[in-house]
TORZA-868665 format. One record per residue (C-alpha): residue number from 0; residue in three letters; chain; x, y, z. Coordinates in steps of 0.5 Angstrom, whole numbers, always signed. Each point is the difference from the previous one (the first is absolute). Layout:
# TORZA-868665
[dofi NUM,"ALA","A",[X,Y,Z]]
...
This chain:
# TORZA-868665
[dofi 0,"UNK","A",[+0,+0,+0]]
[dofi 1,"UNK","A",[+6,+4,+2]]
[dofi 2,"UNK","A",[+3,+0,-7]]
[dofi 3,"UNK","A",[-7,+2,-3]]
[dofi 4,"UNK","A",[+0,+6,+4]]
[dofi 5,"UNK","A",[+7,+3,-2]]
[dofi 6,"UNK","A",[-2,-2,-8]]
[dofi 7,"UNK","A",[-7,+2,+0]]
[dofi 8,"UNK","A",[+1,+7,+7]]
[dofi 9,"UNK","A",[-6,+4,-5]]
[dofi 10,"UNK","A",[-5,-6,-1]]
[dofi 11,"UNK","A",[+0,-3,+7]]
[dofi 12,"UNK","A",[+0,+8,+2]]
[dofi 13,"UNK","A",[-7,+0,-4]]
[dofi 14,"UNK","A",[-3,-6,+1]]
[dofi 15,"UNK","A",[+1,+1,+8]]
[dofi 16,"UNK","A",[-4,+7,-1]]
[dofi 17,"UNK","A",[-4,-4,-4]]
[dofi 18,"UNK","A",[-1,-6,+6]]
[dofi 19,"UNK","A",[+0,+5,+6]]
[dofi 20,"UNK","A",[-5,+5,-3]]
[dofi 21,"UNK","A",[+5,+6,+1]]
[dofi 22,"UNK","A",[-2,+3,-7]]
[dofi 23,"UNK","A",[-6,+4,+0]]
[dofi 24,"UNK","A",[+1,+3,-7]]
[dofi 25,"UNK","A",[-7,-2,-2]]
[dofi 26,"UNK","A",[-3,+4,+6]]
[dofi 27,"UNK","A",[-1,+8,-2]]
[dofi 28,"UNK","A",[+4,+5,+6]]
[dofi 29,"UNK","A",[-5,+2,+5]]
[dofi 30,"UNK","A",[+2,+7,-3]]
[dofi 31,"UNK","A",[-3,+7,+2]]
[dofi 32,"UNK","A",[-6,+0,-5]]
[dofi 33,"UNK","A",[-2,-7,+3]]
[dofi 34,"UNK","A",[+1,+2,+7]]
[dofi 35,"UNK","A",[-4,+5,-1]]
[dofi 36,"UNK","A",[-6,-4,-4]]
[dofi 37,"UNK","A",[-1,-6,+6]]
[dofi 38,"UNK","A",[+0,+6,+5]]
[dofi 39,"UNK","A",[-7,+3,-4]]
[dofi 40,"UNK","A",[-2,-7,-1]]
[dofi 41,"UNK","A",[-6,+0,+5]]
[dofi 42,"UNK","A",[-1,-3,+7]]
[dofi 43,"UNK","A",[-3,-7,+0]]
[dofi 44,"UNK","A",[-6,+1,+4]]
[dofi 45,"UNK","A",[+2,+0,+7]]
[dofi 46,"UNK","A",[+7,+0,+0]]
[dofi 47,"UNK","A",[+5,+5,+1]]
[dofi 48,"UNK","A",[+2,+5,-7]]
[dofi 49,"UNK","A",[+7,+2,-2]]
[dofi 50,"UNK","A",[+3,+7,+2]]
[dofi 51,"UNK","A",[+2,+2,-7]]
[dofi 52,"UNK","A",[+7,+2,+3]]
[dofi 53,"UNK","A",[+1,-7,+4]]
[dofi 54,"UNK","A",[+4,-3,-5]]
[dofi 55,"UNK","A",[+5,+5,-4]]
[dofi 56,"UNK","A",[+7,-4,+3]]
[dofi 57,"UNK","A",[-3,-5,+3]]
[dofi 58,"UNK","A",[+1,-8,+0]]
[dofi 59,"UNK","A",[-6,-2,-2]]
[dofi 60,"UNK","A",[-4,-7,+0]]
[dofi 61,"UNK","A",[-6,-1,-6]]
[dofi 62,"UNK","A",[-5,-5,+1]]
[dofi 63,"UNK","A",[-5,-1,-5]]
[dofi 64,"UNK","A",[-6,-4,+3]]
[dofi 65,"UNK","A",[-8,-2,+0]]
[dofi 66,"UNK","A",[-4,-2,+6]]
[dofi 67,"UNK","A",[-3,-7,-3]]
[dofi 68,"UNK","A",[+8,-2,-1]]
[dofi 69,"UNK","A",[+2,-5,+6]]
[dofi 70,"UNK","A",[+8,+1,-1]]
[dofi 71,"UNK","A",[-2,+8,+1]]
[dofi 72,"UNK","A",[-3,-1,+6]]
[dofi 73,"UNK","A",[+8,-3,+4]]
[dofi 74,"UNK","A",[+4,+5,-5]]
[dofi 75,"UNK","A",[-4,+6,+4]]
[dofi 76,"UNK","A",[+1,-4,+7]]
[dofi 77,"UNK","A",[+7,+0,-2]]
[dofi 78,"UNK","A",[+0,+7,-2]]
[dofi 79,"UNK","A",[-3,+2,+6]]
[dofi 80,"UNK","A",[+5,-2,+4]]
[dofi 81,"UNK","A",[+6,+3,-4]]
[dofi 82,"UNK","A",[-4,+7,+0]]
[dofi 83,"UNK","A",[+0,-1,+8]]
[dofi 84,"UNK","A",[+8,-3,+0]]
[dofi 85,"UNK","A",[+2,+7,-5]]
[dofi 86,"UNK","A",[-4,+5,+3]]
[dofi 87,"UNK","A",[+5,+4,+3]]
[dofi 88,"UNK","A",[+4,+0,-7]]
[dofi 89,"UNK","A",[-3,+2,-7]]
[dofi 90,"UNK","A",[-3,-5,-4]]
[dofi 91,"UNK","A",[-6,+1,-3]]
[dofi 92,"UNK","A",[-5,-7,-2]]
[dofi 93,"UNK","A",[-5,+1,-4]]
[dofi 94,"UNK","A",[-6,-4,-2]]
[dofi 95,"UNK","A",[-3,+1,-7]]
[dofi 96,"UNK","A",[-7,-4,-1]]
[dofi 97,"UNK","A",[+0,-3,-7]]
[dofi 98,"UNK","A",[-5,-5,-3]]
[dofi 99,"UNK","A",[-6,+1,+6]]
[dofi 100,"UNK","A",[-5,+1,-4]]
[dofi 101,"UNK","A",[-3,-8,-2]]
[dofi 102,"UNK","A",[-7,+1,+3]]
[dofi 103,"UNK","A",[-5,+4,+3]]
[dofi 104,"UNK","A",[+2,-2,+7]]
[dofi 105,"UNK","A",[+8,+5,-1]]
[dofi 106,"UNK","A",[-1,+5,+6]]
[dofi 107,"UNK","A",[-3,-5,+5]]
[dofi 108,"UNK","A",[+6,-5,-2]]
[dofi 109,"UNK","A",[+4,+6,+1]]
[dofi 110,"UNK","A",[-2,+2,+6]]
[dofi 111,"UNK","A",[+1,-7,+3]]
[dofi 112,"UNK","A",[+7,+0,-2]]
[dofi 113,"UNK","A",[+1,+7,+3]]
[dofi 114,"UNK","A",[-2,-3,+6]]
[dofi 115,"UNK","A",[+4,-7,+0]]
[dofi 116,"UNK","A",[+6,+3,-2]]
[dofi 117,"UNK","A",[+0,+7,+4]]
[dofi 118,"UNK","A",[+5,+3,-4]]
[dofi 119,"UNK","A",[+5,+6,+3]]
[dofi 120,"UNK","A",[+1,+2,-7]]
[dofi 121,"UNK","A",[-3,+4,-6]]
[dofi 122,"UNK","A",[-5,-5,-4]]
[dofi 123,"UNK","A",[-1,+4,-7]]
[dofi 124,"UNK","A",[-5,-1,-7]]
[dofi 125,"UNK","A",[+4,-1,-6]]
[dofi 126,"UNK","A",[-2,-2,-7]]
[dofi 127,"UNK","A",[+3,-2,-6]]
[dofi 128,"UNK","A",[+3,+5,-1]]
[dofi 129,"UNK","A",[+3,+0,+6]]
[dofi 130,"UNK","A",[+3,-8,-1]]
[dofi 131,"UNK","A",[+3,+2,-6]]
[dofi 132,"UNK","A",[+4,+6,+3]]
[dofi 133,"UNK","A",[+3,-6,+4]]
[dofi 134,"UNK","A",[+1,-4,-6]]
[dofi 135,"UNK","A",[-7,-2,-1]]
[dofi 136,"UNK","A",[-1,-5,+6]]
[dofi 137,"UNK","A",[-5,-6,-1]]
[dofi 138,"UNK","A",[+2,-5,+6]]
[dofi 139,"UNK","A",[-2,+1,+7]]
[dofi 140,"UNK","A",[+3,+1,+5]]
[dofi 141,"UNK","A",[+6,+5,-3]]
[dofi 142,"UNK","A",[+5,+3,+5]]
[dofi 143,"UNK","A",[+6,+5,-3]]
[dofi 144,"UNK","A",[+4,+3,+4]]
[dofi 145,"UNK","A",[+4,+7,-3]]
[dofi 146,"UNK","A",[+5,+3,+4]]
[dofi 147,"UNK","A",[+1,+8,+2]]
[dofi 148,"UNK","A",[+2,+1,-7]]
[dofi 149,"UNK","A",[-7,-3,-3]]
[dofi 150,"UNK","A",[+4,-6,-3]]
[dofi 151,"UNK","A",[-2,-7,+1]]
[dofi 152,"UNK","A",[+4,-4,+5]]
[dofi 153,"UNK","A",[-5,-6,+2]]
[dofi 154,"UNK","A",[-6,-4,-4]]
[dofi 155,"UNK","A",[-4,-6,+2]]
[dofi 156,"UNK","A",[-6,-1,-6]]
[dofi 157,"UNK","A",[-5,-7,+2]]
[dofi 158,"UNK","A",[+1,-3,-7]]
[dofi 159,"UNK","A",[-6,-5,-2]]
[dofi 160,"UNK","A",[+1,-7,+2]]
[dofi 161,"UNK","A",[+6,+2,+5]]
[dofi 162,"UNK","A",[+0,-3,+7]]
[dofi 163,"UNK","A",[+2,+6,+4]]
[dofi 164,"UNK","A",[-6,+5,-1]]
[dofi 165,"UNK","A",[+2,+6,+5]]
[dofi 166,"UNK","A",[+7,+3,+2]]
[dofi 167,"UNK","A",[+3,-3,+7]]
[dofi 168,"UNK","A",[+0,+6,+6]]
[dofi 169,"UNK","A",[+7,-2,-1]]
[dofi 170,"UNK","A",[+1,+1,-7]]
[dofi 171,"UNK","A",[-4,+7,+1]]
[dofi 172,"UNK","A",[+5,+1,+5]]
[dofi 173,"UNK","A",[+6,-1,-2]]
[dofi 174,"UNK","A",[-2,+5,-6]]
[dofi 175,"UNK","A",[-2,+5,+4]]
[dofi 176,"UNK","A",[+6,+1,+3]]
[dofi 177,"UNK","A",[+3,-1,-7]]
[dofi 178,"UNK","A",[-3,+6,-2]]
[dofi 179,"UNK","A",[+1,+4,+7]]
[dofi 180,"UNK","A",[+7,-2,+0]]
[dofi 181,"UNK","A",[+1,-5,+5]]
[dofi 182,"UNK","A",[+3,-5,-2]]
């Protein structure tokens, strides 16, 4: 193996971005613009909204979610603890519902959510246009994580079929101290 190492230095150095998920490229920063979009989306009924200046040169955690989504529901407890873990730094997590819409019963199943989960951190209405200015977002549970820079530093996409459907707390921590410069 070693010997294939010193011939090939750049191809394992791509294959290990590659295998580690270091490489990001395929999601867009979290720029200035998009900052400014997410934070005038609008508070998912009985959650907390975004202050419009919360996220210029933060680390920030994005979630991309639905109430009738079960991965959800253990992804906001672990954003949960996470948001109470790195209150004192500047982290921000937000969630952004996406795909909630699917029968007559949306804002009483919204409402059950919020109440299970209790989240400690802004829950926001996206839309298509919003999952396209991420890349265009079609799996649920999503999670980016953008540095202070607004570039993208973690990503976990439930991809159909998988047996993992949701980041581990540990995953989501390890990232966040990535972003807030911990590690």
């Amino acid at each position: 193996m070693r010997a294939f190492i010193n011939r090939f230095p750049i191809l394992c150095l791509i294959l290990a971005v590659c295998i580690c998920g270091e490489a990001h490229a395929d999601i867009p920063d979290f720029s200035r613009d998009t900052r400014q979009v997410v934070a005038n989306l609008p508070a998912v009924k009985g959650a907390m909204s975004i202050e419009a200046d919360s996220l210029e040169g933060k680390p920030v955690l994005v979630t991309f979610f639905a109430s009738w989504c079960p991965p959800c529901l253990e992804e906001f407890s672990h954003l949960n603890k996470l948001a109470q873990k790195y209150q004192a730094t500047d982290l921000r997590i937000i969630a952004i519902n996406v795909y909630e819409a699917w029968d007559k019963n949306d804002e009483e199943r919204m409402q059950k959510f919020l109440q299970k989960t209790r989240p400690v951190f802004p829950a926001v209405v996206g839309s298509e246009s919003v999952r396209s200015l991420f890349g265009g977002i079609d799996r649920i549970p999503t999670v980016y994580g953008f540095d202070r820079q607004g570039k993208p530093g973690y990503r976990f996409i439930h991809k159909r079929g998988s047996q993992k459907t949701n980041a581990t707390y540990s995953e989501m921590d390890q990232a966040a101290r990535q972003l807030l410069g911990l590690n």
